[in-house]
N, C-alpha and C positions, 0 to 999 in steps of 0.2 A: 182880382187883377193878376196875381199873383198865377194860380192856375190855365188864365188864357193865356200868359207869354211862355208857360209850359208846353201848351200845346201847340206855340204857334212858332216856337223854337225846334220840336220836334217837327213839326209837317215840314221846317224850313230845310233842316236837316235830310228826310227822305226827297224832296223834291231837291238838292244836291245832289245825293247822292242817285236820282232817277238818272241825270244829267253826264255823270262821272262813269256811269255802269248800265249803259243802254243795254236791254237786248229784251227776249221775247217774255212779255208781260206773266206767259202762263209758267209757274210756279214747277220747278224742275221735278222739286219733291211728287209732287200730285201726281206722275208717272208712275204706273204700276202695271206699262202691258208693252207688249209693242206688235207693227204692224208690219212686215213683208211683202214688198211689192216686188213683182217678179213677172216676166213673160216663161213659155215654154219649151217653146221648139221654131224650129224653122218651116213646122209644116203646114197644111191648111190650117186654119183655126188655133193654131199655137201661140200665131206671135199677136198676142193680147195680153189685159191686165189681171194679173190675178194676186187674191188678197191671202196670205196665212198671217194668224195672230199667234203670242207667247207671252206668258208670264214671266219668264225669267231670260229670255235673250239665248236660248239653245237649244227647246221644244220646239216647234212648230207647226199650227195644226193649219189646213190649207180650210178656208171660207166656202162658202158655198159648191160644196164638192168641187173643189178644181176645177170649177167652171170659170172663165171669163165675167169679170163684175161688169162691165160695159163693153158693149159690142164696137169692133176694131172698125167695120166699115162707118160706122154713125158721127167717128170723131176724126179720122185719117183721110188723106186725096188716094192713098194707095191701099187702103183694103187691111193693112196690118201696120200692129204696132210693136216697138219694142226696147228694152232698155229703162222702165220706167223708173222715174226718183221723184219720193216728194216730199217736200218740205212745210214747215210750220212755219206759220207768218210769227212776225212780231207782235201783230196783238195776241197771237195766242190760241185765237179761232179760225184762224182761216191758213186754207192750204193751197201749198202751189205742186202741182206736178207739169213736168218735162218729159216727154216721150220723143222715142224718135219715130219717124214715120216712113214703117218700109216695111213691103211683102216682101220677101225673098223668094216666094214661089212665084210671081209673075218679075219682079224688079233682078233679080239678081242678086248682091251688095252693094248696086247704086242706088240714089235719093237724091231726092234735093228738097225736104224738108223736116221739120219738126213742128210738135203740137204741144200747146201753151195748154196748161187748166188750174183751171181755179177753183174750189170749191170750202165750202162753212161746217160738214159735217163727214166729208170722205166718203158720203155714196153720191151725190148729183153734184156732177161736172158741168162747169163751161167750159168750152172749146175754144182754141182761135190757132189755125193752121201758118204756120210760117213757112212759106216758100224762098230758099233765099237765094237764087236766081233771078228772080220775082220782083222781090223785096231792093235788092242793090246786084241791078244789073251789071254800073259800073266797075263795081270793084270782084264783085261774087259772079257774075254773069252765069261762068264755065261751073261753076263748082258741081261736083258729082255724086259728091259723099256727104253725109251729116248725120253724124252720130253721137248717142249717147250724151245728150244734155242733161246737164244738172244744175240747179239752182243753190243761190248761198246770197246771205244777206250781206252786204257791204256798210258797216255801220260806220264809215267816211263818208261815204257817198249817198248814205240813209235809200240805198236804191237794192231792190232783186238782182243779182248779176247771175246770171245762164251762161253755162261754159260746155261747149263741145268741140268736139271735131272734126275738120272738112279738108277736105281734098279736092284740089284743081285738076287737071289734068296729067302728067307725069309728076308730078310733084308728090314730098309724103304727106300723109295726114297730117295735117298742126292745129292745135286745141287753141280756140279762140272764145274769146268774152264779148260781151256785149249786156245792157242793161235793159231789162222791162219794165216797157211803160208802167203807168200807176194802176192801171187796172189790170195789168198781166196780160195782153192781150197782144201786143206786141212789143218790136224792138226798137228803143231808141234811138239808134243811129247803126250804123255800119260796123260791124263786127271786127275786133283788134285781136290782133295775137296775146296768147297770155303766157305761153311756154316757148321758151326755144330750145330746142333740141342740141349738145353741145357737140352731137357728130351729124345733123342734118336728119336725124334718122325720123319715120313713122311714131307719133304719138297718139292716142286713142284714151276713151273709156275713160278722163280723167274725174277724180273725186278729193273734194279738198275738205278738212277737218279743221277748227281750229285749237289751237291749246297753250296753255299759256303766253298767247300774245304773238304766236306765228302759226302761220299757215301749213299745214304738212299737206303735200299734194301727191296722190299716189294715181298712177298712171300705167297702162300699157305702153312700154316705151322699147324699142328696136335697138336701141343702146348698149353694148355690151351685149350679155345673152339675153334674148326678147322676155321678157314678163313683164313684172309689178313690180315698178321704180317708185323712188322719194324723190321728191326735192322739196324743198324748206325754204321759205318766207317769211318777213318779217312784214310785208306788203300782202293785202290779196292779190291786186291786180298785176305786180311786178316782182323782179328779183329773185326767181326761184331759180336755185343750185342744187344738184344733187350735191350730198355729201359723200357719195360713191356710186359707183356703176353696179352694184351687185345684184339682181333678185330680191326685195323686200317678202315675197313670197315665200311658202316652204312647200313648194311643190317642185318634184322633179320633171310634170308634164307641160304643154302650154296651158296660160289660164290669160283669162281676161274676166272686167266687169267688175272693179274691187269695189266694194260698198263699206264703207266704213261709218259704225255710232260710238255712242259712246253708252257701258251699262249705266240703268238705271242705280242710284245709291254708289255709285262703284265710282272708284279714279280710275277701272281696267277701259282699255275699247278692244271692241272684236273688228277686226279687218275680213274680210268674206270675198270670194270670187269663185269666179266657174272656170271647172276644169274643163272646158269645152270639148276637149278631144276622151276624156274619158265616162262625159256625163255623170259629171260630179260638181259638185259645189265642198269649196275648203272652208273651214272656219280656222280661224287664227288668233290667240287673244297678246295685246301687251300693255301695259303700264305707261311707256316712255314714245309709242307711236312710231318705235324704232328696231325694236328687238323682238320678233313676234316668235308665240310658240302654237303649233297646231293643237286645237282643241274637238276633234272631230269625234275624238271619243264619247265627247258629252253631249253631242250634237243628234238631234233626231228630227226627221220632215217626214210628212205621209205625201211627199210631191216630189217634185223634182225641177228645181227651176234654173232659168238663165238668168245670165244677168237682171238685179234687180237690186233693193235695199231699203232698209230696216230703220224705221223710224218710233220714238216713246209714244206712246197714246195714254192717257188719264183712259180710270175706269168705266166713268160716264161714254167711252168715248168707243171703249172695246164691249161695253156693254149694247151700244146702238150700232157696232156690227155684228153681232151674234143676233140680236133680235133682226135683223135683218137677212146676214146670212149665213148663221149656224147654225146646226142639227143634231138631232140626239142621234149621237153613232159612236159605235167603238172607236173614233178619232177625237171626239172631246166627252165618252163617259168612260172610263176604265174600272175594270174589276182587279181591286188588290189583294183577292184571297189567296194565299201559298197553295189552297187546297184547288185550283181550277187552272185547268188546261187555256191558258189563256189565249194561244195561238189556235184556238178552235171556238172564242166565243165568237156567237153567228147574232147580229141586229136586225131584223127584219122588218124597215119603216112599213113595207107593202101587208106586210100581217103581222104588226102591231106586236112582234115576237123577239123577245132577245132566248136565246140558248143555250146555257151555261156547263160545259162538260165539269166533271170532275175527276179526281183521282180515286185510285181505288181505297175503299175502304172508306170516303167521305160519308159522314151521317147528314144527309140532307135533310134529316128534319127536325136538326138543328144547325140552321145554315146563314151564312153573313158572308153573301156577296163581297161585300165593303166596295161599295159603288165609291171611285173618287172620281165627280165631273169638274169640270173647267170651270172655271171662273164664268159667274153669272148665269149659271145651271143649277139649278135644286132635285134635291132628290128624296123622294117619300114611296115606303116606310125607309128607315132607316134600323139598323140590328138585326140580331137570329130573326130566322121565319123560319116557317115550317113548308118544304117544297114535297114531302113525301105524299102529300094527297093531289097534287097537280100543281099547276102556275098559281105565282103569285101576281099581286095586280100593282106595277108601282107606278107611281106620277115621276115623268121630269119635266122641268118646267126651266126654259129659258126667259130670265128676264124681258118683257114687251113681247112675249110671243106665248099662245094660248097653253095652257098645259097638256103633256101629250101623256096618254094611260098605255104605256106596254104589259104582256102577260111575261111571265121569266117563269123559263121553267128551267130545273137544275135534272140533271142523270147523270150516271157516272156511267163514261162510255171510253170505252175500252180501244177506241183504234182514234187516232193514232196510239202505236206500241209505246212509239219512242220521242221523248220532247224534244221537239228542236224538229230541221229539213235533212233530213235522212233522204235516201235514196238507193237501188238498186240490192236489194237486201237477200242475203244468203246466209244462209243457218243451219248449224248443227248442233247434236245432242254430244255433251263428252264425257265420253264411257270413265273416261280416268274421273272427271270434277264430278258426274253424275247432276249436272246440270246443260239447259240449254243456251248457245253464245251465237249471237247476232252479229253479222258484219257488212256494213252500209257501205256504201257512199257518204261523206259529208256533203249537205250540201248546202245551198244558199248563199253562196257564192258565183259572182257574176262567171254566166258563159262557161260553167261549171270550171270553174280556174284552182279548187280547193285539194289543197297538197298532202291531205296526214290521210290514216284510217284510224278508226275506232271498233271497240268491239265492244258489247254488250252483253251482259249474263241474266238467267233467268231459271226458275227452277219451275214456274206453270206458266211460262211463255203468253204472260198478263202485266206481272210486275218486274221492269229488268233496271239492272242497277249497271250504271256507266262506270265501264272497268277501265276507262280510259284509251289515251291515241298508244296504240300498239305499231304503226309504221309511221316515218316520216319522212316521206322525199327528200326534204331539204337538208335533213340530217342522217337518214340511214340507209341512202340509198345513192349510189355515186354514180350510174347512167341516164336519170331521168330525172327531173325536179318543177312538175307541172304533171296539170290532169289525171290526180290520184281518184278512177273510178273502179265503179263495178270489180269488188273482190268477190272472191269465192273460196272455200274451205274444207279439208278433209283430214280425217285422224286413220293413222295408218298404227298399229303395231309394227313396231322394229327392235329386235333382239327383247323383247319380255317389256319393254319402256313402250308408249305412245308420243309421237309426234305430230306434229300438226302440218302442213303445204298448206301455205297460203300464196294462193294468184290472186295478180291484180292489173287494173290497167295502169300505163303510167308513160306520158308524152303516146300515146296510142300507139304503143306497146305491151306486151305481156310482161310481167316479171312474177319470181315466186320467191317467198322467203319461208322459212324453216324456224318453228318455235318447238320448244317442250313442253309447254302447256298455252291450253287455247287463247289466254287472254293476254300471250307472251314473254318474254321479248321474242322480236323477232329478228330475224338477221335473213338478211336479203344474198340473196348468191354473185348479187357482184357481176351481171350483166343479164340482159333481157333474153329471156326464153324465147320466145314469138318475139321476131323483128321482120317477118317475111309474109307478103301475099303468099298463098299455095300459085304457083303454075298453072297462068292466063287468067288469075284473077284481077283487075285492073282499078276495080271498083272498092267505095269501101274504107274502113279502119280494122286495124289488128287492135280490137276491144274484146270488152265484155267475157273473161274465159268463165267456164264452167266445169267442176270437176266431179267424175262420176266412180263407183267402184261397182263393178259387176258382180251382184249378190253369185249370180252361177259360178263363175271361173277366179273371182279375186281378184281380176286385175282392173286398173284403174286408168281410166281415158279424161282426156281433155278436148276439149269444145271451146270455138271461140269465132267471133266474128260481127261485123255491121256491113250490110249489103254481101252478104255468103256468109253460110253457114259450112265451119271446118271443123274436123275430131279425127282426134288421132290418140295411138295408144301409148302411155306414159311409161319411160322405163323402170328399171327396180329402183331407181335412184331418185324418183319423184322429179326432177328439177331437169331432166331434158324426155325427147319425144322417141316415138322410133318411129324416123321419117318414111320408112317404106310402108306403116299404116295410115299415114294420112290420106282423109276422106272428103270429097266436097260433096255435101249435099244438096238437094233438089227440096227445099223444101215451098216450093212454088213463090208467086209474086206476094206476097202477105210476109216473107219474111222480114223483118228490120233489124234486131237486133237480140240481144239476152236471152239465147239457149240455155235450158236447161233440162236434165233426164233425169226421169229416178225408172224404177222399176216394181212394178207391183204383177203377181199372181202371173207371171208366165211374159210377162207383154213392159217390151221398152216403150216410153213414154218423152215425146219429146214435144216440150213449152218453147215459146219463140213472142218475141213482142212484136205490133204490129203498129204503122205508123210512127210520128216523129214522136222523141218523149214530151214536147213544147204543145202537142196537138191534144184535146178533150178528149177525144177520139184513140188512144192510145190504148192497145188493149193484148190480150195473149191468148194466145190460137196454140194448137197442139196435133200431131202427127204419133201414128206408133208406129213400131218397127220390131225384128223380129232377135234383132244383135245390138252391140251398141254401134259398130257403125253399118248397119244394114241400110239398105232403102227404105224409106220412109212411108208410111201409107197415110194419107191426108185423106178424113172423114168428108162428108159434106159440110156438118154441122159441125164445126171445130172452134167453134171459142169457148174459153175455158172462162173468160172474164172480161167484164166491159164496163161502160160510164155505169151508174145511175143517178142519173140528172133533177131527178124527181127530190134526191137526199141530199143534193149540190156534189155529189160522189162523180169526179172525172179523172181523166187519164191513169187508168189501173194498168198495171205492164210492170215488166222486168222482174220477174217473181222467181221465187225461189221456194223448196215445197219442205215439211219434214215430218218424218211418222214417230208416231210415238212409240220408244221402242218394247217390242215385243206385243204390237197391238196393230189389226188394219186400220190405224185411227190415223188420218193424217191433216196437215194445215198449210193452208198456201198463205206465204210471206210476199207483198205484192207492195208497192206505192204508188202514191197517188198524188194529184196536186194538192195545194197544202188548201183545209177545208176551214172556211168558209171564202178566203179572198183567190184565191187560186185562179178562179174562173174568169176573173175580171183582170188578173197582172197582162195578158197579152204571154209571150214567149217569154217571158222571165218565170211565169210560173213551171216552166220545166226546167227550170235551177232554184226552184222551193217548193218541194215537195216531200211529202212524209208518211213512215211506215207502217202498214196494217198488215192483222192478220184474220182470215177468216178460215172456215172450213171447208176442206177439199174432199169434196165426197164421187164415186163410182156406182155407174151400173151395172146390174147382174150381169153383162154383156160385158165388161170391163170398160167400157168409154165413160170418159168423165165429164158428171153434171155440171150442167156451168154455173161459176160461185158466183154468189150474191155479193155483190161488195154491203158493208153494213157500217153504220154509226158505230152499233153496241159493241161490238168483236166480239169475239169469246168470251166464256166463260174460264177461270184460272181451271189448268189440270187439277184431275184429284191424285194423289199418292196411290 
């Protein structure tokens, strides 16, 4: 007796306290993943849904390649969808998603509806389209606009309430509620206001949060300066005050689309929106739902999404979408060896091949990948192998999806030179250090916007050690502070000491700065060398210089130009021109950018790049000439260097050449797009791109062979 009124004391007790502390049955804890829902773009085929999962709330790896998980016309009246949010029901298993319904490439930014779904496991949907013109003639009739709906349980009302925003006629957008029916499928009654605006202004995009016992609503709001506003409830459905007009955002650009969760285990929440005008998405984390700090540093996606948001998923639950729509690819298996080129391993689902570079001097046959895949991915073997007698054979194996057998083979291959997106590379040997120093382009930075340079050292132009940023626009250079490109370099003796001239571009300008050793400091002269088209050149940037010294006579010219080719002869003073030698060249319609001259056995030699750097096709063609600024003579057969597609080897251009001294040994320094994703970025892959070097060899006739771009590069020089 005694033990049933024990247990039936306790059941009374949880069945109070069910009653006292409603909400969604499924257990908070049991969360260990979460899910990303996101559209892409405004263009064909963008505005749909698409799925990335994470472990921890600030990876993000995008599902079924970035593809759309359900097709936009099978569930919309207008062909696209966008804006998606979705939520967990209160038993726990079942989900609701809210879309809005609008092409912009046929519609404009008018609609007039949105689309209900319901579904038990996050891949098959019901659908049930909401027209709301349609739906309440009388009061919505006119309405033009409808967006961005989101759903949130009402545990007064034990009902779904759906909250967007619409727009009549002249009027601004105001964010209205309305409740769904029991089966989600539509709306119970006629849509009420749920914000009002305290200067009339446009509302949008709203997203409500709850926390301890009020409502935080965070909204695009017109108010003050346009972004991401608060207001605070103590009501869902009423009573929301901002607490101030200010930007809840920490963005200085416009953003819209905030999705706000809360982390798993964590009292933090992460607030997120798109930076719409700069094709960005913000991450933002706080504590109090009030004070937020940008967290973008920690934040990583292999996608790029609009408006969307991030909901906890159980393992069970990220485990039946990776059997569904994950893949074994360098996005959910990574290699964490110190000793591997990681921005050059290559997955090959079509031939069953992953490709593993490494560093020089790695013993591959005693080698440990250290595969670490994603959650719900297994990996066999595991530890050292032995890769010196060819591929090894490993399983990965996605949970509910068959095992897949890749071959891996490791080599240690030599190009790229330099880790990281380098770009536009010029090199010399320094007689004073008696080593060889590299000088790029940074790059990898959008729309090439990247402000320092850097130099690099090497003594067998295989292994080069980062001597660090030797200029910085924004610090040591007081006429230009953007588009620090294509530098160039030369050591000159002066009075028994060597100094360095280093040119560079900068706001698409020429500048030169002056060091006493190659890896610096450098000191900038204090205004732009090149700030002038030559006379009737119309076309074009003052980029790209290139600096020469004439092994016959000594003296030292400079070259420079994009859409014409210009050189002229430098005075004793390195840092201006003498304008009565400037030269325009003829070097035919192939020319685009990045001259460069050297001189070999009697015969000037001059490189040019050919096509955009953004293009596969990008490549360097060469003329000789008989002086440095003589007329040009353009072979038939003049490329020096081009794709090879066959190695995934594209866009080789903008090179720079160097001999080794007191030898006809020489090496062309060239970049390329970054190897193996390169080819599939579109035009961003010509602002990520990286340095090689291969061998530049001559015929008995002096014209030169055309290089081989290669994997392996070189062999290090010997002494």
């Amino acid at each position: 007796m005694k033990k049933t009124y024990l247990l039936s004391t306790v059941a009374m007790v949880f069945a109070f306290l069910a009653i006292l502390l409603p909400g969604c049955s499924c257990d908070q804890n049991n969360y260990s993943a979460y899910l990303f829902t996101y559209f892409v773009g405004n263009g064909p085929g963008e505005e749909s849904i698409h799925y990335a999962v994470s472990t921890d709330g600030y990876n993000y790896i995008a599902l079924n390649n970035n593809e759309a998980i359900i097709d936009s016309k099978s569930i919309s009246s207008s062909g696209g969808v966008r804006d998606p949010h979705i939520l967990r029901a209160e038993d726990g298993k079942t989900f609701y998603m809210v879309i809005t319904d609008l092409y912009v490439t046929d519609q404009g930014w008018n609609n007039v509806a949105m689309i209900l779904m319901k579904s038990t496991d996050l891949m098959n949907w019901e659908h049930s389209i909401i027209n709301i013109p349609e739906t309440f003639p009388d009061t919505f009739g006119d309405v033009d606009r409808v967006w961005a709906p989101q759903t949130i349980y009402d545990d007064v009302a034990k009902k779904y309430m759906i909250y967007f925003s619409m727009k009549q006629g002249a009027n601004p957008d105001i964010i209205y509620y309305a409740y769904a029916n029991e089966d989600f499928t539509a709306l119970e009654e006629a849509p009420k206001q749920l914000y009002y605006s305290p200067t009339n202004n446009a509302c949008i995009d709203g997203d409500i949060i709850k926390k301890d016992g009020k409502f935080y609503f965070f909204m695009k709001s017109e108010t003050g300066e346009p972004g991401i506003k608060l207001a605070i409830s103590d009501k869902l459905t009423e009573g929301y005050k901002m607490p101030h007009t200010n930007r809840i955002d920490c963005s200085e650009f416009k953003v819209e689309g905030s999705g706000t969760f809360k982390l798993n285990n964590s009292d933090e929440y992460i607030l997120m929106y798109d930076v719409y005008t700069k094709g960005e998405y913000q991450f933002t984390k706080s504590s109090d739902l009030k004070h937020f700090e940008v967290v973008d540093h920690e934040i990583s996606m292999n996608f790029h999404p609009r408006h969307g948001c991030v909901m906890p998923i159980t393992q069970k639950e990220l485990n039946r979408l990776m059997a569904k729509w994950g893949n074994i690819g360098d996005d959910f298996v990574k290699v964490e060896s110190a000793f591997v080129k990681k921005q050059n391993i290559s997955f090959n689902g079509e031939s069953g091949k992953i490709h593993i570079p490494v560093k020089v001097g790695t013993d591959i046959s005693k080698f440990d990948p250290q595969f670490n895949a994603f959650e719900a991915i297994t990996v066999e073997p595991a530890g050292i192998q032995d890769f010196s007698k060819g591929a090894v054979e490993y399983t990965f194996t996605i949970e509910g999806k068959d095992p897949v057998k890749y071959a891996v083979e490791v080599s240690e291959d030599h190009n790229p030179v330099l880790e990281g997106f380098y770009a536009d590379p010029d090199i010399i040997y320094s007689h004073k250090n008696k080593k060889y120093y590299m000088y790029p382009t940074s790059d990898g930075f959008n729309n090439w916007s990247g402000t320092y340079f850097k130099t690099f050292s090497s003594e067998d132009l295989v292994t080069w050690t980062d001597e660090g940023v030797i200029l910085d626009l924004l610090k040591d250079v007081s006429w230009a502070d953007r588009n620090a490109w294509a530098p160039c370099i030369i050591e000159k003796e002066v009075n028994g000491a060597y100094k360095y001239y280093y040119y560079y571009t900068a706001a698409q300008t020429v500048g030169v700065a002056v060091a006493d050793d190659p890896a610096g400091p450098f000191v900038d002269s204090g205004k732009a060398l090149i700030d002038k088209k030559p006379k009737g050149i119309t076309r074009g940037q003052i980029i790209d210089p290139d600096v020469f010294q004439d092994p016959k006579t000594g003296k030292f010219y400079l070259y420079w130009g994009n859409g014409f080719m210009v050189g002229a002869e430098l005075n004793e003073d390195m840092v201006s021109i003498k304008e009565n030698t400037l030269t325009v060249f003829n070097p035919g319609n192939t020319f685009r950018e990045g001259t460069h001259v050297i001189y070999r056995n009697g015969i000037y030699y001059f490189m040019w790049s050919e096509d955009d750097t953004r293009s596969p096709n990008y490549r360097v063609r060469c003329a000789t000439a008989t002086s440095p600024l003589g007329k040009l003579n353009i072979p038939e057969n003049n490329i020096v260097i081009e794709k090879k597609p066959e190695d995934g080897i594209y866009a080789t251009g903008h090179n720079s050449t160097i001999q080794v001294p007191g030898k006809d040994e020489w090496y062309m320094v060239y970049h390329r797009f970054t190897l193996p994703k390169g080819i599939e970025m579109g035009r961003p892959a010509g602002f990520n791109r990286e340095v090689c070097i291969d061998k530049l060899e001559f015929n008995e006739d002096g014209s030169i062979i055309q290089v081989t771009p290669t994997l392996k590069g070189i062999e290090p020089l010997s002494e």
